[in-house]
C-alpha positions in Angstrom: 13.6 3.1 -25.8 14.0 6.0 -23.6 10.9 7.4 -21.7 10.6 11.0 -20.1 8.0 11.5 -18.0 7.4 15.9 -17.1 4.8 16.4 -14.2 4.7 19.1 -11.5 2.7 17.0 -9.1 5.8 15.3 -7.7 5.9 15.6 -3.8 6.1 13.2 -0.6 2.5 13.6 -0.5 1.4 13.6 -4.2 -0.3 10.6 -4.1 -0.9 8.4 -7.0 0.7 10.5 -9.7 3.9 9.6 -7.8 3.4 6.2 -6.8 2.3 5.5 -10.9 6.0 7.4 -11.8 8.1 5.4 -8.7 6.2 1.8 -9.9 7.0 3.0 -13.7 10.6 3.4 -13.3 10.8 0.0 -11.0 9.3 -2.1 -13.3 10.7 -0.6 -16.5 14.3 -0.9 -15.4 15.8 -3.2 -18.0 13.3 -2.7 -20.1 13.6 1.4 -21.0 15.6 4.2 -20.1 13.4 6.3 -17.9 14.0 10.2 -17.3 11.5 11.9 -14.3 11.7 15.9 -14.7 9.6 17.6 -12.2 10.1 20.9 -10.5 12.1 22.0 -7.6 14.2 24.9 -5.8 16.8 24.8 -8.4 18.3 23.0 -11.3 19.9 19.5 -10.5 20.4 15.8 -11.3 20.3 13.0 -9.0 20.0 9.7 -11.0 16.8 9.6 -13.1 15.3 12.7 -11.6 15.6 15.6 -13.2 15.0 19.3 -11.1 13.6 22.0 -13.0 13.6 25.4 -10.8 9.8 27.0 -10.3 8.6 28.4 -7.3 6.9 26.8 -4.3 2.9 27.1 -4.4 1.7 29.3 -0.7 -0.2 26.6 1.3 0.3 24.1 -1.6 2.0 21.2 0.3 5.5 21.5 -0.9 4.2 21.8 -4.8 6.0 23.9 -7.3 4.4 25.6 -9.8 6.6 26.3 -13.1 5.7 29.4 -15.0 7.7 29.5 -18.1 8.1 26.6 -20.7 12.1 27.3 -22.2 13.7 25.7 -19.0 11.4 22.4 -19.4 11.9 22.2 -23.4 16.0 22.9 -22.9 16.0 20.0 -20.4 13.9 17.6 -22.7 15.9 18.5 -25.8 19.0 17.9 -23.9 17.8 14.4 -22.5 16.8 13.3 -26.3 14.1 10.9 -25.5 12.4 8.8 -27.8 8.7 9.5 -26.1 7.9 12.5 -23.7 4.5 11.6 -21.2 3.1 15.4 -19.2 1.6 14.0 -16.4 -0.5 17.5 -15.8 -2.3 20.0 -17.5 -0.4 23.2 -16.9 2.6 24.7 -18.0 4.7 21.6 -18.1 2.2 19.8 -20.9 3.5 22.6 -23.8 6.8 22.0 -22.9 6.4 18.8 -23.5 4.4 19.3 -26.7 6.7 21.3 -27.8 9.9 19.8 -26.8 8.0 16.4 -28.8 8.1 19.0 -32.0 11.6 19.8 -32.0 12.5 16.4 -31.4 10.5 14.9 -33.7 9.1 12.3 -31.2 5.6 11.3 -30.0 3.7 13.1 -26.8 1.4 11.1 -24.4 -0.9 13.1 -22.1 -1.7 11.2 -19.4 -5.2 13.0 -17.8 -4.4 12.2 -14.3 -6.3 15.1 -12.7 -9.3 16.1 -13.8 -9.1 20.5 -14.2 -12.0 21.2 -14.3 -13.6 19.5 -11.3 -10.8 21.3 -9.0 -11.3 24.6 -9.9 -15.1 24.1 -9.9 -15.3 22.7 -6.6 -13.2 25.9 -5.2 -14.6 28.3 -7.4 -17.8 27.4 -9.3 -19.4 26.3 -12.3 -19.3 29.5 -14.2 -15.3 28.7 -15.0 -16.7 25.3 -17.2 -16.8 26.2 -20.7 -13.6 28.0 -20.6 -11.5 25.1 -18.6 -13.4 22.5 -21.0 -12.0 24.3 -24.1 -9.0 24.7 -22.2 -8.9 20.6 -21.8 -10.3 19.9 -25.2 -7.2 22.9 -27.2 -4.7 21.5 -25.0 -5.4 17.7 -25.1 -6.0 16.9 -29.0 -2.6 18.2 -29.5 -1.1 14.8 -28.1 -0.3 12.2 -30.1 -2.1 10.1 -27.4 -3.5 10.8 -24.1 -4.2 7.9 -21.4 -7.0 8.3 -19.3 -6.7 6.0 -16.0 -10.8 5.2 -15.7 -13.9 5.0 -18.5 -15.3 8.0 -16.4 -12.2 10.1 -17.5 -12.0 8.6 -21.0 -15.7 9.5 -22.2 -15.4 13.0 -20.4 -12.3 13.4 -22.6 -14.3 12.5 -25.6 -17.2 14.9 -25.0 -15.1 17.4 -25.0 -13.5 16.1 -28.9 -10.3 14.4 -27.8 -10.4 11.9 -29.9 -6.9 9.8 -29.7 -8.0 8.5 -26.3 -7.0 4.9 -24.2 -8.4 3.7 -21.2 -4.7 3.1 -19.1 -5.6 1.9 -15.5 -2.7 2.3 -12.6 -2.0 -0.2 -10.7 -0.7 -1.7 -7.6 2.4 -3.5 -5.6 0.6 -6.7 -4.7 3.6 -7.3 -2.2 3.3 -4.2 -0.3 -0.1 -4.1 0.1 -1.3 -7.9 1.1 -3.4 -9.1 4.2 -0.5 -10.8 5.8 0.8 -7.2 6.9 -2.7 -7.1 9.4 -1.7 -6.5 12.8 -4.2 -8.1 14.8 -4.3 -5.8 18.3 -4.6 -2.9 16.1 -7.8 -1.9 17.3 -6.7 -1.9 20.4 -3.9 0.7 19.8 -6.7 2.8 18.8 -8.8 2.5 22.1 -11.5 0.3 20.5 -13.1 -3.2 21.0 -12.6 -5.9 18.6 -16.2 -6.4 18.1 -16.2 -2.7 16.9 -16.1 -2.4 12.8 -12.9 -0.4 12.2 -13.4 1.5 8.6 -10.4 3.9 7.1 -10.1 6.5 4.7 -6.2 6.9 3.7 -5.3 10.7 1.1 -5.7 14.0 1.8 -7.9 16.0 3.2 -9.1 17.6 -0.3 -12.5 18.7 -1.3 -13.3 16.0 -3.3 -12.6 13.1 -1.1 -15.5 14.4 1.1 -14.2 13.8 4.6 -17.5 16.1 6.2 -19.8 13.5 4.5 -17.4 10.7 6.1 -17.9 12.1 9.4 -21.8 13.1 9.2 -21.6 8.8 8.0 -20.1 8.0 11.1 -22.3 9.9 13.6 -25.2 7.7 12.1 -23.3 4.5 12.4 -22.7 5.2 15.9 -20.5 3.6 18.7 -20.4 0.0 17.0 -18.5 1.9 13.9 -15.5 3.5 14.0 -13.2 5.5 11.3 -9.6 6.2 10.9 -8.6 8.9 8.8 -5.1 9.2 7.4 -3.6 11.9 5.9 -2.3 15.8 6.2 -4.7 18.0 6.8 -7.6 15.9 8.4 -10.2 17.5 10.4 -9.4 17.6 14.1 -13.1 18.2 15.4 -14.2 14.4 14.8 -17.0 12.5 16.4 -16.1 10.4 19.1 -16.1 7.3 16.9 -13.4 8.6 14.4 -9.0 8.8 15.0 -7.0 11.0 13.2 -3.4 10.9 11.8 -2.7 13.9 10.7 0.5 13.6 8.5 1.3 11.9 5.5 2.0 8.4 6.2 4.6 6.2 4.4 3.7 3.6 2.2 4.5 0.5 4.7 2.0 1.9 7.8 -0.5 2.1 5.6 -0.2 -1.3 4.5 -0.4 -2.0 7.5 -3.4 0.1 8.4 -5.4 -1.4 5.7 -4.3 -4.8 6.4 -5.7 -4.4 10.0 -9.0 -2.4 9.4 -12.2 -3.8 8.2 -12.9 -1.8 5.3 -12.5 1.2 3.3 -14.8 3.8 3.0 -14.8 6.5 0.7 -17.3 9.1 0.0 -15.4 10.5 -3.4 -18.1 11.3 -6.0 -15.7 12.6 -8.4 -12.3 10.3 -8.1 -10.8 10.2 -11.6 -9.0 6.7 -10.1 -8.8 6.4 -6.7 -5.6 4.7 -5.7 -6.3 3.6 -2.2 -9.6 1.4 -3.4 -6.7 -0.7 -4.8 -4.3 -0.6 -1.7 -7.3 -1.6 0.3 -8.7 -5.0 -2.2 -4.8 -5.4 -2.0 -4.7 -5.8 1.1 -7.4 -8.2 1.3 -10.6 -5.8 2.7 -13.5 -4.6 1.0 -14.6 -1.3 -0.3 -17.7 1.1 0.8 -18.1 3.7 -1.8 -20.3 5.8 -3.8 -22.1 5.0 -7.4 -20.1 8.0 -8.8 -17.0 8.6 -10.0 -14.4 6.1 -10.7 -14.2 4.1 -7.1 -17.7 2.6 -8.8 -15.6 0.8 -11.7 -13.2 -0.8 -9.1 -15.9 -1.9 -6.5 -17.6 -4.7 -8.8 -20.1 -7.2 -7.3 -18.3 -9.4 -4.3 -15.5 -6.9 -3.6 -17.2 -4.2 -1.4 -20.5 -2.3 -1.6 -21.7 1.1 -3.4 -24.2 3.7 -1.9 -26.7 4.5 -4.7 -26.9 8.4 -3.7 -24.3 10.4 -2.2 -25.2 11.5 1.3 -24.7 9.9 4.8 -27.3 7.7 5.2 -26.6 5.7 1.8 -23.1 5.3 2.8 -24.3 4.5 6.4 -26.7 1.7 5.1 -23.7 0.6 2.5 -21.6 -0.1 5.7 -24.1 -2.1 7.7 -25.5 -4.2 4.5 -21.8 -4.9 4.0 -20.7 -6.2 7.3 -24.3 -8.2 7.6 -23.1 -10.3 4.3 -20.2 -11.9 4.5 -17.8 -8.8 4.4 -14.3 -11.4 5.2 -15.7 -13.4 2.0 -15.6 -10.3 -0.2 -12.2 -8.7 1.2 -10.9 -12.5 -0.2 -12.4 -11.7 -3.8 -10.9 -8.4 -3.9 -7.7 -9.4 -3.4 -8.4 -12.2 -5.8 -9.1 -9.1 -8.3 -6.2 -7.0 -7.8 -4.0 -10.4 -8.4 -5.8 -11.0 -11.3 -5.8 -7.5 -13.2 -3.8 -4.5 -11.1 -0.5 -5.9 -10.1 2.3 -3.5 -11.6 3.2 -6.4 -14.2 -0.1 -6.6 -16.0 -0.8 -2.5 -16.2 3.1 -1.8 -16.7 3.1 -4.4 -19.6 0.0 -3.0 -20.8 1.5 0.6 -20.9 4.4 -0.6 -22.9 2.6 -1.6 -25.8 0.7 1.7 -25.8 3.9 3.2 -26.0 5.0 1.0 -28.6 2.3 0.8 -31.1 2.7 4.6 -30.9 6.3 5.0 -31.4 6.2 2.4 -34.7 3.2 4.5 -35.9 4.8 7.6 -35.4 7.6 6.1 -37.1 5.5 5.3 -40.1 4.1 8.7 -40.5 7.4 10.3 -40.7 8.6 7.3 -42.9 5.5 8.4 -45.4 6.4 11.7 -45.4 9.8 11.7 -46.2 8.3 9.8 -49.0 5.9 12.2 -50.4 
C-alpha cells in the first residue's frame, strides 16, 4: 500500500501536524510506502518529501500558502498512490480530492485545524455560517475524514459530515519519559526547589491563551512559577514567569517537561492538544480547562481541570493539584499514555482505518463494474 499524505502546514515549527506526519512515516516504514507533499520555494524531491512551489505567507512563520491546485494534482497523479490523506482545509484538500478522482483511489480528510475557530478568533463571529458551509461542502466530499478528538468529531457532524472517525495522535513514549528530568533545573532558572515550576510548551497563538496564563500566574504569586516555550511568547511577564522565545527541539523539551512540575494550559478551544501528551509522557500532570479537547486527555488521577475559563479557576486548579498528591497523578499519567497513545497503538489503529477503506472502496468499484 502506498500512502500520500498533502498538507501545507509543514514547517520546523508546525507543531503536531508535523510530528503526526514524521511518527507516520517512522512507524509505517515496512509496512507502506509513504509520500509527504507539502509546499516549498520550488519544485524538488528529497527522499519521501515531495516540494510543491507556493509562496511564503508575510509574518506566517516560514508557511507557504499554495494558490493553484494543477501542480498538487500533477504531483499526486505522478506518485500513483493507492490512498491520498489532505492534512488542511485549503487549497491542497481539492487537489487531493481531485487527484483521488482521476486516480480512482479513496481520499481521507484528516480535520487537524479547526477553520472556523481561527478565523473567528482574528476576525469575528459574523464569518460562521459561511466557513461552516465551507467545512461541511468541502468535508463530505471525502471518502473519510479523521477527526483527532470527540470535540472535533461531533462539531463535524453538526455541520452533516457524516463519514466521520474519531483518530487520536499519539506520542513517542521514548522521547518523552521522566527519566530525561534534570534535577537542578530550577535552578538554571533562578528559582528554589520548593517553588512549583509549571510550563506551557507551542506557540504563542490566540487560542493557546498565554494573557490568561500570565493573569494565572500573578494570582499564584512567588511560590508559582511558569515557563513558556515557544516563538513568539510575550516578553513583558510577571516576575514569576521565564521565557524561551524560539522554537525548541523536540529533545529540550523533553527535557523541560521531564524537569517541571506540571503543565498548564489555558486552551479553551484545542482540537487535540499535543503537548498534554508530551507532558503525562513525561510523567507530570496536567492543569487545564473544562473546554476544548485538553478536557478528554486530562481524566480523573492524571491532572486537574478548571470548571470556567478565567484566572482564578486555573489558579485554584494549580493549588488543589499540588495539595493532592500531584507526584502520584504525574505516575498515572504516564501509566495512560503507555497504555493508549504510544505511536504503536494509534499508528496500528490508523492502518485499519485505512484498510477497511481501501477494501470498501475496492468493493464499490468491483459493484460497479458489475452493474
Amino acid at each position: 500500500m502506498h500512502i500520500a499524505d498533502v498538507t501545507m502546514f509543514y514547517t520546523p515549527a508546525s507543531g503536531g501536524v508535523r510530528t503526526y506526519l514524521e511518527a507516520k512515516h517512522r512507524g509505517l516504514a515496512g509496512y507502506v510506502q509513504h509520500s509527504l507533499v507539502v509546499p516549498g520555494p520550488q519544485r524538488s524531491h528529497n527522499g519521501y518529501v515531495h516540494n510543491v512551489a507556493a509562496p511564503r505567507i508575510p509574518f506566517g512563520h516560514d508557511y507557504r500558502f499554495p494558490l493553484l491546485t494543477k501542480n498538487w494534482v500533477d504531483t499526486l497523479t505522478r506518485l500513483r498512490p493507492d490512498l491520498i490523506e489532505a492534512g488542511d482545509p485549503y487549497v491542497t484538500a481539492w487537489a487531493c480530492l481531485e487527484a483521488g478522482q482521476r486516480l480512482g483511489v479513496p481520499v481521507v480528510g484528516f480535520y487537524h485545524s479547526d477553520l472556523p475557530r481561527l478565523v473567528n478568533s482574528r476576525v469575528g463571529h459574523w464569518t460562521d455560517p459561511v466557513l461552516d458551509n465551507y467545512i461541511s461542502r468541502l468535508y463530505s466530499r471525502f471518502d473519510l475524514v479523521l477527526a483527532p478528538s470527540q470535540v472535533m468529531a461531533e462539531k463535524l457532524l453538526r455541520l452533516g459530515v457524516e463519514k466521520v472517525r474519531l483518530q487520536p495522535l499519539g506520542v513517542d513514549t521514548t522521547q518523552f519519559h521522566p527519566r530525561h528530568q534534570y534535577l537542578p533545573f530550577k535552578q538554571t532558572l533562578g528559582i528554589s526547589d520548593d517553588a512549583y515550576l509549571l510550563i506551557f510548551v507551542g506557540r504563542a497563538a490566540r487560542e493557546k491563551n498565554i494573557p490568561l496564563l500570565l493573569r494565572t500566574m500573578k494570582l499564584l504569586g512567588k511560590n508559582y512559577h511558569l515557563l513558556l516555550v515557544g516563538p513568539g511568547m510575550p516578553r513583558a511577564v510577571p516576575e514569576n514567569v521565564s521565557v524561551i522565545h524560539e522554537y525548541v527541539p523536540a529533545d529540550r523539551i523533553a527535557r523541560y517537561l521531564a524537569s517541571s512540575d506540571a503543565l498548564i494550559h489555558a486552551g479553551d478551544n484545542e482540537t487535540f492538544g499535543l503537548v498534554v501528551l508530551e507532558a503525562m509522557a513525561s510523567g507530570i500532570p496536567v492543569i487545564g480547562t473544562r473546554k476544548g479537547a485538553v478536557a478528554e486527555l486530562v481524566v480523573p488521577g492524571c491532572g486537574l481541570l478548571a470548571e470556567t475559563v478565567s484566572a482564578p479557576a486555573l489558579a485554584e486548579a494549580a493549588r488543589n493539584l499540588f495539595a493532592n498528591g500531584y507526584h502520584g497523578m504525574g505516575r498515572l499519567a504516564r501509566k495512560r499514555i503507555e497504555q493508549f497513545y504510544g505511536w504503536d497503538q494509534i499508528l496500528a489503529q490508523l492502518l485499519r482505518q485505512y484498510h477497511e477503506l481501501i477494501g470498501y472502496t475496492e468493493r464499490k468499484i468491483e459493484e460497479s463494474r458489475r452493474a
